[in-house]
C-alpha positions as CSV (number, residue, x, y, z in Angstrom):
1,X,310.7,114.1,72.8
2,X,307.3,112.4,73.9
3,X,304.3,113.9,71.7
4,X,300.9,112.5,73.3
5,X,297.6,113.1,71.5
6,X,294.1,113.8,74.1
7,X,291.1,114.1,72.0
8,X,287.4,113.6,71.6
9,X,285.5,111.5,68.9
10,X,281.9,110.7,68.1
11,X,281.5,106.7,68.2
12,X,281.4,106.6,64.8
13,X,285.0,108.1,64.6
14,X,285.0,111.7,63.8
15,X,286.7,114.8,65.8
16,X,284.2,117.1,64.7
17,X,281.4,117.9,61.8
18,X,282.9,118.4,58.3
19,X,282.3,122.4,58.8
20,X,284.6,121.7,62.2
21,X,281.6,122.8,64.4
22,X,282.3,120.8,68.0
23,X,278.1,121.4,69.1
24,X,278.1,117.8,69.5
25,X,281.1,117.6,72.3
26,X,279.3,117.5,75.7
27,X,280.9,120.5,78.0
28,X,281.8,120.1,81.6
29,X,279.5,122.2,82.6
30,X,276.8,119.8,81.5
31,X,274.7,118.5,84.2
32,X,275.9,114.5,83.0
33,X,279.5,115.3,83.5
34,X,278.9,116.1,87.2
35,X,282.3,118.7,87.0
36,X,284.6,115.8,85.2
37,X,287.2,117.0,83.7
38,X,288.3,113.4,82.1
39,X,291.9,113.7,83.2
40,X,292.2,116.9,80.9
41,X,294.0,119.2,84.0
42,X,296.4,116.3,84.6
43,X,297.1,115.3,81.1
44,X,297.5,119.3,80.6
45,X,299.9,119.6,83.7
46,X,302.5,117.0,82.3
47,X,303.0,118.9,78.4
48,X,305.2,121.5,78.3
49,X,303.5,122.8,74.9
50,X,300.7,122.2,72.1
51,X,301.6,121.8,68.6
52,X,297.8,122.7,66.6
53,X,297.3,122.8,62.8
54,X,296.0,126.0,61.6
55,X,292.2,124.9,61.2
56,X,292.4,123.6,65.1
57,X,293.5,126.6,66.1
58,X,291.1,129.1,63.7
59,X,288.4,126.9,65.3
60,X,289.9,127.2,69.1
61,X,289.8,131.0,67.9
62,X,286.1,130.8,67.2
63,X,285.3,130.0,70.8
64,X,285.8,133.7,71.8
65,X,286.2,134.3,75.3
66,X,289.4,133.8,77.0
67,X,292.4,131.9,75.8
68,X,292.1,128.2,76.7
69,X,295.4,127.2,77.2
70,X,296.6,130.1,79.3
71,X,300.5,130.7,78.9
72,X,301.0,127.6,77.9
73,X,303.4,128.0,74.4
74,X,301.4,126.9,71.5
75,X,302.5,126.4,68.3
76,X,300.3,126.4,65.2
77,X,301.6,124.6,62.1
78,X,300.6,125.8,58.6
79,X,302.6,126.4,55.6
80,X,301.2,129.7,55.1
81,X,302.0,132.6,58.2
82,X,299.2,132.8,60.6
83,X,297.4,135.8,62.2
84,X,297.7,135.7,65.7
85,X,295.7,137.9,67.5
86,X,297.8,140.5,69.7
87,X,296.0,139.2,73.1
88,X,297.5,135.5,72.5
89,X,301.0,137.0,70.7
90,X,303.2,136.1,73.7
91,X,302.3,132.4,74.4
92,X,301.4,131.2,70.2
93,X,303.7,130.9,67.5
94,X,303.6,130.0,64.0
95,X,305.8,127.1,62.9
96,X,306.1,125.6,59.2
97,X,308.3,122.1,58.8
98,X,307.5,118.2,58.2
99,X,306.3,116.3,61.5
100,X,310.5,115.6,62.1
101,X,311.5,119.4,61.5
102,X,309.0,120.9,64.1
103,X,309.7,118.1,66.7
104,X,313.9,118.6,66.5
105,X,313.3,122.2,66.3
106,X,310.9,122.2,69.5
107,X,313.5,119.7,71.1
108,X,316.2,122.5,70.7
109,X,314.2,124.4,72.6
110,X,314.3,122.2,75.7
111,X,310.8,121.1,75.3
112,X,309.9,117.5,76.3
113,X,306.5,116.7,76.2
114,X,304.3,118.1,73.8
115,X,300.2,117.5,72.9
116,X,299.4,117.4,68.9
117,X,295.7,118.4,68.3
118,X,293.9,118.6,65.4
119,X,292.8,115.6,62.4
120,X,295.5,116.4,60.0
121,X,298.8,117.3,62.2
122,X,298.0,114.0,64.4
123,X,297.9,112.1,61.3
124,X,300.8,113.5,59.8
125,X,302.7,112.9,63.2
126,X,301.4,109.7,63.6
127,X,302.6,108.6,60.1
128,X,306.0,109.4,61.2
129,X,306.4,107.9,64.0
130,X,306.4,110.4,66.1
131,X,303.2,109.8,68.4
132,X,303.9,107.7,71.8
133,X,300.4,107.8,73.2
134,X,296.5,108.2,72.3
135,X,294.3,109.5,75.2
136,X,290.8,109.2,72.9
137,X,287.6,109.4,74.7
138,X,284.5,108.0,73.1
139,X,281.4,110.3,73.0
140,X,278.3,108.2,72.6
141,X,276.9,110.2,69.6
142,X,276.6,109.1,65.8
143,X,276.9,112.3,64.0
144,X,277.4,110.3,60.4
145,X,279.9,112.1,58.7
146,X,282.6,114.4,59.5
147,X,286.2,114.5,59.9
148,X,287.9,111.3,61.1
149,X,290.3,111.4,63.7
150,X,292.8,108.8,61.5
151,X,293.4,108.4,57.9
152,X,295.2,106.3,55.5
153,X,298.5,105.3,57.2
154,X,301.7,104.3,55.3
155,X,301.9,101.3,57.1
156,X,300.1,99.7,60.4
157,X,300.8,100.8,63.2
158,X,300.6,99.1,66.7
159,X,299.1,100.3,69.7
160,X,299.6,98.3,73.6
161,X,296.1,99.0,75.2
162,X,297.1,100.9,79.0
163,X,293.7,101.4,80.5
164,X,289.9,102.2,79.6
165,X,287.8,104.2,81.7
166,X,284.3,104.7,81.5
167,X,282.0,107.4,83.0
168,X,278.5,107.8,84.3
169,X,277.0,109.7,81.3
170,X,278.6,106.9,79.0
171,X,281.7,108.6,77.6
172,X,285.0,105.8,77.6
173,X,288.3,107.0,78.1
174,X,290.9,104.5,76.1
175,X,294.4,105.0,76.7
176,X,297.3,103.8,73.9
177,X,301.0,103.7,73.9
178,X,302.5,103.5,70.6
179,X,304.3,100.3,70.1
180,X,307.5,101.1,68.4
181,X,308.7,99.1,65.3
């Protein structure tokens, strides 16, 4: 099973405010980003499902409007059950488990490619060893304090640079595989 993380941090290393508001994350639709999707619709094309912890996806929630990830199966980790709202019901799940559990349990399921999201569940999957490749794009903002995209780790872990793009309104695009042990 490949796991991949895409994501967005301030310079300064956070994934969002400590509140989790994203008002800082520039939107396609802004005039800078010229329609630039980053590589999100390809990146999105090749998983096969999302695993989310439960703030990513009460924060996803928050957005209103329609469903961002379409039919594509999303499960959202917590250890508590989750209330998913009847319009998502058919394409979100709630899963509980270790890092290991939910990957062999999404395996059985023929799954073979899946994107982790959110500060926490990376970390934790990271920590095991079950990240293969980081997709992070730089935002050039400073927003001081928030939460960090990684945290203490039980013991380094090495990542082979693939490629670095950078964009017109000054966002950078690195790309990591994760160099096994």
């Amino acid at each position: 099973m490949k796991a991949s993380v895409y994501i967005a941090t301030s310079l300064d290393g956070f994934i969002a405010r400590p509140d989790g508001g994203l008002d800082w994350l520039p939107g396609i639709e802004d005039e800078d980003a010229g329609g630039e999707d980053y590589g999100y619709d390809e990146f999105m094309d090749s998983v096969d499902a999302l695993v989310m912890g439960r703030n990513t996806f009460e924060i996803v929630l928050g957005f209103g409007g329609e469903w961002p990830y379409g039919s594509k199966p999303v499960f959202v980790l917590s250890r508590r059950p989750v209330d998913i709202p009847d319009r998502i019901a058919g394409s979100v799940e709630w899963l509980a488990g270790s890092p290991r559990e939910v990957i062999d349990q999404l395996a059985e399921r023929g799954l073979t490619h899946l994107y982790v999201d959110g500060g926490l569940t990376i970390q934790g999957f990271l920590a095991e060893g079950l990240i293969q490749q980081l997709i992070i794009t730089r935002i050039p903002v400073l927003i001081g304090q928030g939460i960090p995209l990684f945290g203490p780790v039980p013991h380094d872990i090495k990542l082979r640079h693939i490629e670095t793009l950078s964009f017109a309104n000054g966002l950078v695009q690195s790309r990591y595989e994760v160099v096994g042990e």
